[in-house]
N, C-alpha and C positions, 0 to 999 in steps of 0.2 A: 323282517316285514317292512314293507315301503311304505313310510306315513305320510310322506310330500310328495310332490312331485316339481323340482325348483326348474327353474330355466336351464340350467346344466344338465338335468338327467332330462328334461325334455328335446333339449339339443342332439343332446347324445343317442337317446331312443330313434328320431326323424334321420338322423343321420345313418344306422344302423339300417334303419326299415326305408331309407331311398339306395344303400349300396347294391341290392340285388330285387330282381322280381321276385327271386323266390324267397324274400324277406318281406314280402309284401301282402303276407298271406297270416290269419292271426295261427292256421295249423302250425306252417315253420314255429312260430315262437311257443304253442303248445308243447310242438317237440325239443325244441331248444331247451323247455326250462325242465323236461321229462330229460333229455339226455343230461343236465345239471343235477336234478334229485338221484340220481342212477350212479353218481361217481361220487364212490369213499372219498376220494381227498378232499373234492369240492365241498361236502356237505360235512366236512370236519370229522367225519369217521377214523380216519389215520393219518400218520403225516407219513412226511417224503424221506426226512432225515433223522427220526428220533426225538425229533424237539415239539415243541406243542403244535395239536393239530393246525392246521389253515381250515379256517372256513371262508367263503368267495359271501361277497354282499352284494345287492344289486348294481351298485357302483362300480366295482370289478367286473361285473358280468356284460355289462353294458359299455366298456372301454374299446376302444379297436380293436388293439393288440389281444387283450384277454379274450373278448368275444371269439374273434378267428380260431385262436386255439382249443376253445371249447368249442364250437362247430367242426374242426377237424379232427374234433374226437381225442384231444392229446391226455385229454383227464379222464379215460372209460380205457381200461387194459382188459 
């Protein structure tokens, strides 16, 4: 759960929602956090390698790198 919102993840968020138009829209981020509740690994249901789950925090989710590859669906099999 997000209890602040500090200059970094505000940064981060604006920077996210000016890379596309269609990030500009609050449905994309409906669906965005719908396709994150939708993937085991994201939501720490299983892991990748035997070892303890990963679960992703908003801080992950909102990264460059990590965003693009949960938009490209790399975490929903």
């Amino acid at each position: 759960r997000v209890m602040l919102l500090t200059k970094d993840r505000v940064r981060k968020i604006t920077a996210r929602w000016n890379e596309s138009d269609v990030h500009q829209d609050l449905s994309f981020w409906a669906e965005y956090f719908a396709l994150v509740r939708s993937s085991e690994f994201l939501m720490g249901r299983v892991s990748a390698s035997g070892g303890n789950p990963f679960r992703c925090n908003f801080d992950w989710l909102i990264a460059p790198s990590n965003f693009v590859k949960v938009v490209e669906g790399n975490y929903n099999a």
